[in-house]
C-alpha positions in Angstrom: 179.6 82.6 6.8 181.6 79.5 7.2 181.7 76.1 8.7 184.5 73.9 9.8 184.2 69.8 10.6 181.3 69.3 8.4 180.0 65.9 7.6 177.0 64.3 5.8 174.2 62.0 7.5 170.7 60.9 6.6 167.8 61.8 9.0 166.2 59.1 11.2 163.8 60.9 13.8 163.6 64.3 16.0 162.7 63.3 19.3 161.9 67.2 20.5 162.9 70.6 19.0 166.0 70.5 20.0 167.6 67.3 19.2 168.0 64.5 16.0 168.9 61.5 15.6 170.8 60.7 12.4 172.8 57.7 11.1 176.4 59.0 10.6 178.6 56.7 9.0 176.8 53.5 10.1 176.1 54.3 13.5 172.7 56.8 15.1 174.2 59.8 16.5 171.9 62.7 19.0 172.3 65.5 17.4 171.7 69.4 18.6 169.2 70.8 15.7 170.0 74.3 15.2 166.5 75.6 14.7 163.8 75.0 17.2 161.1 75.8 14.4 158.9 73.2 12.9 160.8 72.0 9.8 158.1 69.4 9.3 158.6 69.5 5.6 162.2 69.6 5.9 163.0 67.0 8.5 162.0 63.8 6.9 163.1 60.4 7.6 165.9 59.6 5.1 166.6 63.3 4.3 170.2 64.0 3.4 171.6 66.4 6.1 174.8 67.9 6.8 176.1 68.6 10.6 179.1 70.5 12.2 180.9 68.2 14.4 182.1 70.0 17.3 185.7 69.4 19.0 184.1 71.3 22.7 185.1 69.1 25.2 181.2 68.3 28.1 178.8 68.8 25.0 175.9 66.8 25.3 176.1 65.9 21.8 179.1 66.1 19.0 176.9 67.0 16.2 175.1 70.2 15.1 172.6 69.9 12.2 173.0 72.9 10.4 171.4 72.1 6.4 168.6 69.8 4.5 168.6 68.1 1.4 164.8 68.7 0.0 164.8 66.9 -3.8 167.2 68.7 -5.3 167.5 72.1 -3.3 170.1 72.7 -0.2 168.1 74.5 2.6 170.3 76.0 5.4 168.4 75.7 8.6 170.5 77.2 11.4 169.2 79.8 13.1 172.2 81.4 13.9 173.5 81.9 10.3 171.3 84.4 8.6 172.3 87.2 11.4 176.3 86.1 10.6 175.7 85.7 6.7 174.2 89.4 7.0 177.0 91.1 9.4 179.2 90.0 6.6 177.0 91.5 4.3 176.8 94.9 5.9 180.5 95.2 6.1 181.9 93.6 2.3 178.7 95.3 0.0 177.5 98.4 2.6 173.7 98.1 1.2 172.9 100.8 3.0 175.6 103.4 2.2 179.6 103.5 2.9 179.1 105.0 6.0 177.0 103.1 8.0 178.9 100.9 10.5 176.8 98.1 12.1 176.9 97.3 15.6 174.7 94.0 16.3 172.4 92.9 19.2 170.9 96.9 20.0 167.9 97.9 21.7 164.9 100.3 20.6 162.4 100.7 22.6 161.1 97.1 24.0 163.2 95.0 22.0 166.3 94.3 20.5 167.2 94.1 17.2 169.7 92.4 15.2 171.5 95.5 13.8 171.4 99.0 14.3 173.5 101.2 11.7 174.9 104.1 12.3 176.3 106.8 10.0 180.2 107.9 10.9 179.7 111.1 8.9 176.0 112.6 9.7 173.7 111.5 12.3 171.8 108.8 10.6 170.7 106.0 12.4 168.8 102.5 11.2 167.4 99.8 12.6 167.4 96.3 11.1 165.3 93.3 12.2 166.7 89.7 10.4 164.4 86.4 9.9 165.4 83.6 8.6 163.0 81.8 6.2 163.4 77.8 5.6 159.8 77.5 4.6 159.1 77.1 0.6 156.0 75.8 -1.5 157.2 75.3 -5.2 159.5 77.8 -5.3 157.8 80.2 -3.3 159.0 81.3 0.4 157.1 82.1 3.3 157.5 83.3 6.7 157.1 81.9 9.7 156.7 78.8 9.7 154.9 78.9 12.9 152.8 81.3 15.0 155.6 84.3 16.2 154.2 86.7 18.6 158.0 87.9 19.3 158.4 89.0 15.4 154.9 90.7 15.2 156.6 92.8 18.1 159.8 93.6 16.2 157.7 94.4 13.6 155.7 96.9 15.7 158.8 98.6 17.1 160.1 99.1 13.3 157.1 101.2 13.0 158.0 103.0 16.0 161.6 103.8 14.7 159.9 105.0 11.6 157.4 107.3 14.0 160.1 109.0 16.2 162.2 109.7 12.4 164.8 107.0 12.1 165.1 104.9 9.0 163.9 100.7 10.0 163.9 98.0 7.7 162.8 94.2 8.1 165.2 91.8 6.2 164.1 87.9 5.0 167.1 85.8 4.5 166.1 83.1 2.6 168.4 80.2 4.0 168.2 79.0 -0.4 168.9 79.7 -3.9 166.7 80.4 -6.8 163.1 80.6 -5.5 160.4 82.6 -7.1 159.1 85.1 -4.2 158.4 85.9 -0.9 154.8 86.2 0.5 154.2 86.5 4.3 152.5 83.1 6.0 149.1 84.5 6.6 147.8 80.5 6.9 149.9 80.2 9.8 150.2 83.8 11.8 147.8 86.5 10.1 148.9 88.6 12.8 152.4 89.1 11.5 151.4 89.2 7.9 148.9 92.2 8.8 152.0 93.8 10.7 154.6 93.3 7.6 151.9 95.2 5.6 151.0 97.5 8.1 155.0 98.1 8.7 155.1 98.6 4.8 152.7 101.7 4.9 154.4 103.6 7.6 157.9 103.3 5.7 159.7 100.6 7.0 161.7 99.0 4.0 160.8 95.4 3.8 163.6 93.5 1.9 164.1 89.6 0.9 167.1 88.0 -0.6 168.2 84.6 -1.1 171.8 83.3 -0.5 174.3 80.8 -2.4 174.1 78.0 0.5 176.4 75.5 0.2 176.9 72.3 3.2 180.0 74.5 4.2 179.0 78.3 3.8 175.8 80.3 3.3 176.4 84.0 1.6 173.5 87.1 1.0 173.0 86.4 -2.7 170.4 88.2 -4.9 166.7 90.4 -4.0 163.8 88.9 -3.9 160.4 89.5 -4.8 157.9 90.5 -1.5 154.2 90.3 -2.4 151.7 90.7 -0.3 
């Protein structure tokens, strides 16, 4: 997963969820944050960021933030890449088998999941939920970063795929390199972390990996630990 036009700025404020400002060459530009979640610990003033400039002609703003400088660690924090990064994923290393084909954006049930895979030589069918994780403490990851009712949901219709015989599996993205392991943010949203386990026990395959993020790309690297 690529970017083109990308630039580097340094962090000044974020006004609401969805906007920044940040000092581009001299001069405060608003810029369109690509992730609506908290990123308290991310989004500091006088953090290094990097930002897409955009050539669409009636945007509000030129600029999309896409990455974060924390120390010495590039954190990809656009909430759109992890579900690109992975579609890539799917097609170049087939995780999952040769002959599943992935078809994005399907429904099961009450919601709709990133992925559902589908075999072109049997009838095998899985479905695959994708979250992003930005949130790390020392090296370890956790998800979410804030209270998600919508992905205790997802997480309950896994479970349902598992029920009615189809394969499911949960995949963390984390939007990094090198960290130590994932644990589930039970601080934040015990709800979900009860579900992830819960999910675990009924045979939905929960998987974590990190990815090689650079300001320009972010690729599916290596597994990750999940402890619970």
């Amino acid at each position: 997963m690529r970017y083109e036009n990308i630039c580097r700025g340094i962090f000044q404020s974020r006004p609401n969820r969805f906007i920044a400002e940040v000092l581009i060459d001299g001069r405060t530009e608003i810029c369109h944050v690509k992730n609506t979640g908290r990123c308290r610990e991310l989004l500091v003033r006088g953090a290094e960021v990097f930002l897409v400039r955009s050539n669409s002609p009636g945007r509000r703003t030129a600029y999309d933030l896409v990455a974060v400088m924390k120390g010495e660690r590039l954190i990809n924090i656009d909430s759109q890449a992890p579900n690109k990064a992975v579609m890539e994923w799917l097609l170049t290393e087939r995780p999952f088998g040769d002959d599943m084909e992935p078809y994005p954006e399907k429904t099961f049930g009450g919601s709709r999941f990133d992925f559902m895979l589908k075999s072109n030589k049997t009838d095998r069918v899985m479905y695959l939920e994708v979250k992003g994780c930005t949130l790390e403490r020392e090296g370890v990851v956790l998800f979410p970063d804030a209270p998600t009712e919508r992905g205790a949901k997802h997480i309950r219709e896994l479970i349902r795929c598992r029920e009615e015989g189809l394969a499911a599996a949960l995949l963390i993205l984390v939007q990094m390199e090198n960290v130590k392991y994932f644990t589930p943010n039970k601080e934040t949203d015990p709800v979900f972390a009860q579900a992830l386990k819960d999910a675990k026990q009924k045979g939905v395959q929960i998987l974590c990996f990190d990815s090689i993020c650079t300001p320009e790309s972010m690729t599916v690297n290596s597994p990750v630990e999940v402890i619970f």
